[in-house]
N, C-alpha and C positions, 0 to 999 in steps of 0.2 A: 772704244776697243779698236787695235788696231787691224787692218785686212789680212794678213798673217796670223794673228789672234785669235780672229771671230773665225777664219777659215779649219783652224784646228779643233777649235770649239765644237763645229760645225760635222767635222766628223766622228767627232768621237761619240756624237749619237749614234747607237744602231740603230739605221731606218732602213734598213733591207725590207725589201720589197712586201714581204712573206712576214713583218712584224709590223707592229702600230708605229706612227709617228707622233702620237703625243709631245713626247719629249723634244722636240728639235721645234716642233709648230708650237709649243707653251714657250721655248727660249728665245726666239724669232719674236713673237708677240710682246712681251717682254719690254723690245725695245721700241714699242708705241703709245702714245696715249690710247686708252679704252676706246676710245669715242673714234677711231682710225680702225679700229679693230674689227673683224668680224672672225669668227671661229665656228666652222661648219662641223659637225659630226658624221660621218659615213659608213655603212658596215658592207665590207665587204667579205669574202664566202669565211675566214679566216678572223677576222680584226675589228674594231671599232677604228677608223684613220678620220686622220681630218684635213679641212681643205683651210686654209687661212687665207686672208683678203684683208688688206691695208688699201685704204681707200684715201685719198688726199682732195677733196671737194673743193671744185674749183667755182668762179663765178659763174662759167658759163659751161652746158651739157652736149656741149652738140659734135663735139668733134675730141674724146676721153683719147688719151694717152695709154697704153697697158703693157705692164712687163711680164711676163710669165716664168715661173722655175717650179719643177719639181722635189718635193723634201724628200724621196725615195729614192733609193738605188737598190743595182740588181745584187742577186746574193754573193756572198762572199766563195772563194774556191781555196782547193788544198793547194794552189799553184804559188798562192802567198808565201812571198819568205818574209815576210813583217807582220807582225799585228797590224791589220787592215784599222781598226780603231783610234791607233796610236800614231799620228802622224809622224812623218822624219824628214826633215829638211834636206837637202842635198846638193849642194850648188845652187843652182838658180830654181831647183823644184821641189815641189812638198809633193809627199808621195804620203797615200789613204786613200780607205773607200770612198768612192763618191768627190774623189777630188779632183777632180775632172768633171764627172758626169752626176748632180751639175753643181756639187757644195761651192766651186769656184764662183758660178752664175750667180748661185743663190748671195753668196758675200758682195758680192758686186750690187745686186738688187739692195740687200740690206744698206748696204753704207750709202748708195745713192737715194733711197727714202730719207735716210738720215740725214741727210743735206737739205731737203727741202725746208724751206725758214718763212716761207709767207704763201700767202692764200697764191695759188694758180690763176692764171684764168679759165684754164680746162680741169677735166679731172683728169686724176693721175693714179691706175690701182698700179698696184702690186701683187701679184695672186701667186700664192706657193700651194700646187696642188697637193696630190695622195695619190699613189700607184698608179703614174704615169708608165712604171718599167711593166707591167703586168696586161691590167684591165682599161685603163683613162679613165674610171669612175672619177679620179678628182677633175679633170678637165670637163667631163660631161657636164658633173653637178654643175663646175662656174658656168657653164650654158643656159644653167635654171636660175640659180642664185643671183648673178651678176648682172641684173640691170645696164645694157649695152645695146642702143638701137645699131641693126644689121647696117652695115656699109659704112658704119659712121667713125669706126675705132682706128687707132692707127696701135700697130701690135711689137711687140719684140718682146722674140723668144730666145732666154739667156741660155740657150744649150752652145755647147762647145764648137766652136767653129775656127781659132787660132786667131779672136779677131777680124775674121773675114767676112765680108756681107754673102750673106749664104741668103739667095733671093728665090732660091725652090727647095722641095723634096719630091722624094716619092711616094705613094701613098701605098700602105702595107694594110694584108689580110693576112688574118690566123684561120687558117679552117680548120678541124677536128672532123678525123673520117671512122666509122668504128666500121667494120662488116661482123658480122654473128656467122655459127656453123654449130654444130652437132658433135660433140666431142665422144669419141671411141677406141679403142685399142688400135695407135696406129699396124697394126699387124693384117688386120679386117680393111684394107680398103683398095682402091684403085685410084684411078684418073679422074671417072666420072664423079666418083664420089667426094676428092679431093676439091675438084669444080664445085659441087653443091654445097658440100661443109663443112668443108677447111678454111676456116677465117682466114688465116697467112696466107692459104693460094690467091686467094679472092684479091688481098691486100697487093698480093705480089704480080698479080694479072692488072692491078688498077694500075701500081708504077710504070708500069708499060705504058700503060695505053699514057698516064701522064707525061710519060718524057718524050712522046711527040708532041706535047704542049709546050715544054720546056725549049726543045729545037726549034719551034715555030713561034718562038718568043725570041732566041736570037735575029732575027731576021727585021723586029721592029724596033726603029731609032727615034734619035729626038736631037735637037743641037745643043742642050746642053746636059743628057744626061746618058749616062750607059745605058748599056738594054735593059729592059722588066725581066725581073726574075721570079723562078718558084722552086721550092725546096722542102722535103721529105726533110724536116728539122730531129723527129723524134716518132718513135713506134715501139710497140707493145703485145706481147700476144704470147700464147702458150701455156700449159703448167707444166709440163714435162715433155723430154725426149719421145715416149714414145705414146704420148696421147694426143689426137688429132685435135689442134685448137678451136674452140667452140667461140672465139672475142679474140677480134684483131684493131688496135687503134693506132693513129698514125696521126701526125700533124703537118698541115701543110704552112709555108710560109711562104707568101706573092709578095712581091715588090713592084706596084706598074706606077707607070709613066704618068704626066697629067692626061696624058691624051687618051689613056684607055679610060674604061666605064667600068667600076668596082662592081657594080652587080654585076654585067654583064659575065665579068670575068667569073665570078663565083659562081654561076649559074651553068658555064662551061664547064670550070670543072665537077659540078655536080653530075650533071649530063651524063660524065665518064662512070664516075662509081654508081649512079643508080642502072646503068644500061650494064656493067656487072653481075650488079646483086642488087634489085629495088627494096629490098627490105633491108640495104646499109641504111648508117643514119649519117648525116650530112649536116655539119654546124658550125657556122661562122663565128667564132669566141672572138676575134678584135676584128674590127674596121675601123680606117683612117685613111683618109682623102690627103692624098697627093696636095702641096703647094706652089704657088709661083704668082712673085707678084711683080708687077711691074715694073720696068726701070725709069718712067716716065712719072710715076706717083711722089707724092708728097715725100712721104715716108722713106721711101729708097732715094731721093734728091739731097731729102737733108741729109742720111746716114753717109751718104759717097762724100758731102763737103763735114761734116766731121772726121770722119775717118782721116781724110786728107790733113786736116788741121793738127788732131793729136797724132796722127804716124805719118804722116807726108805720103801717104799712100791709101789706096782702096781697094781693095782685089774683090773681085764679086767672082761667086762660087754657088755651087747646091751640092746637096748632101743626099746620098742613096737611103740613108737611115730615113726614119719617123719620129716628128715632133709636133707638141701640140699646136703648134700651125693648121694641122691638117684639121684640127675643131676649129679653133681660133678665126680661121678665116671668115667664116661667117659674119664676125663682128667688124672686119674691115682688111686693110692691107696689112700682111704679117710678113716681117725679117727675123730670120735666125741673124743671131750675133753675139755672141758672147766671146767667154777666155777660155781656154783650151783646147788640146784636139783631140776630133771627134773621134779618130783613130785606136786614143786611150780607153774608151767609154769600155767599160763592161770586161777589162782585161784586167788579171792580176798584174800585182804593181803597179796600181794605178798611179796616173801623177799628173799635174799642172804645174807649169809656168809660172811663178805666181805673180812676176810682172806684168801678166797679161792681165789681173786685176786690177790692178790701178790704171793700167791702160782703155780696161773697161768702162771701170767708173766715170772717167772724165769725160767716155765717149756720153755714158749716157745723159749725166749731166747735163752736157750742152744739148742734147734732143731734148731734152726737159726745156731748157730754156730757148731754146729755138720754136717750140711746138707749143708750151702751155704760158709761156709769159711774152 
């Protein structure tokens, strides 16, 4: 099939975030022998999803090769002027869901397994998770599943990057804040009372106090990445105009630097809303650890002299976004690098380059043959 082909293929599964990926992980599998195969089941709060794993066993264990892609993307919007399903070619770009973020990655993974013709000398997975855009349950699981001694792996994460060695991220927190109150005829109340049990005041007295976190977050750098951010993404509360809210919920979203400390920072803004109201509740729903790896290591050596080879150039970069690098790393040194930009991820009208796939593939290719033979 050709990369154009398998890439249309490839969207026209719905695998929004918020449905099963059966469909896309049984098509993907597909094109392996059984005995390469592994097919994980997972449930998360919604679905039965699964995690697939193409394993290519090499002679020797000690130093495994790993590609990583997500079969997921985030939901689809009214901002679509296209069937998001129905790819459309357009010049040099194929526009669909997920064609970008990462159905592009993912076809470049596939056709480069496909290449492979004789025993390695290392091993060589290939791991397509499950709701990478939401929860990480598919990356966690490969943490259990995936047989990978710690420092030993060398990693690449096919998310979109335009091509470019993308040698860090930032690491992102989801917090979820609720505060409670006392719901009554707003007509019946005052100030004090607002204070003790008015969810929304409560809510609205925490943003304060958060956006002296937010200011005292501009003020820390790094040399190669913007400042850490946080942000009031989403909030909730009320049933009517004139009844005092008794449930106020809010979501936070942190973006910090390698250099901060992810509890640390969660523990701060805890600090705020419980010094509020100690009977809010306080709940970390994602963590993910910031990446950066070296430009002295194996891994980033070879990908700077391929790069060079198949584009005569190497641009090294990082991404403010989150990818599963930030698990991954455990298992060894981890590069983002894949075809498209990251820019598109998660916007209507989505679209890839789709020369940046075959420009992919070649790349990874030669790390395959550079690294396991």
């Amino acid at each position: 099939m050709q990369n154009l082909e398998l890439l249309k293929k490839l969207i026209s599964f719905d695998s929004q975030s918020q449905n099963s990926n059966k469909e896309i992980v049984d098509f993907i599998a597909s094109f392996f022998p059984a005995d390469k195969v592994k097919i994980t089941p997972l449930k998360n709060s919604e679905n039965l999803i699964y995690n697939l794993e193409v394993k290519f066993e090499g002679q020797e264990h000690d130093k495994p090769l790993i590609f990583s892609g997500h079969t997921d993307t985030v939901p689809t919007s009214s901002k679509w002027t296209q069937n998001p399903f129905e790819p459309i070619v357009k010049d040099d770009k194929l526009f669909g869901l997920g064609s970008c973020d990462m159905k592009a990655g993912l076809t470049a993974m596939i056709q480069t397994a496909l290449n492979i013709d004789k025993k390695p000398k290392q091993d060589i997975f290939f791991l397509f998770d499950c709701d990478e855009e939401v929860s990480g349950l598919g990356g966690r699981s490969f943490l259990d599943t995936v047989e990978i001694k710690p420092g030993s792996a060398n990693v690449i994460v096919a998310e979109p990057t335009n091509c470019e060695l993308h040698v860090g991220q930032k690491g992102a927190m989801e917090i979820k804040v609720t505060f409670y109150g006392v719901a009554s005829h707003s007509a019946d109340t005052n100030l004090e009372n607002n204070k003790k049990n008015n969810a929304i005041h409560k809510a609205m007295m925490a943003y304060a106090e958060l956006s002296k976190i937010e200011e005292e977050l501009e003020t820390r750098t790094h040399d190669l990445f913007r400042v850490p951010t946080q942000s009031i993404c989403t909030i909730h509360g009320g049933t009517a105009p004139n009844v005092i809210p008794d449930e106020c919920t809010f979501n936070i979203n942190r973006r910090l630097l390698p250099t901060e400390n992810i509890q640390e920072e969660f523990e701060r803004i805890e600090k705020v809303i419980l010094a509020i109201d100690k009977t809010a509740k306080v709940e970390s729903v994602f963590c993910g650890d910031a990446n950066l790896v070296s430009q002295d290591t194996e891994l980033f050596l070879n990908a700077k002299f391929v790069s060079e080879e198949v584009m005569g150039q190497s641009k090294i970069d990082v991404i403010e976004g989150w990818t599963q690098a930030g698990l991954f790393k455990i298992w060894g040194n981890c590069l983002i690098w894949g075809p498209g930009d990251f820019r598109m991820a998660h916007q209507a009208d989505e679209f890839v380059k789709f020369d940046q796939i075959d420009i992919m593939i070649e790349c990874y290719k030669k790390m395959i043959q550079s690294l396991c033979f």
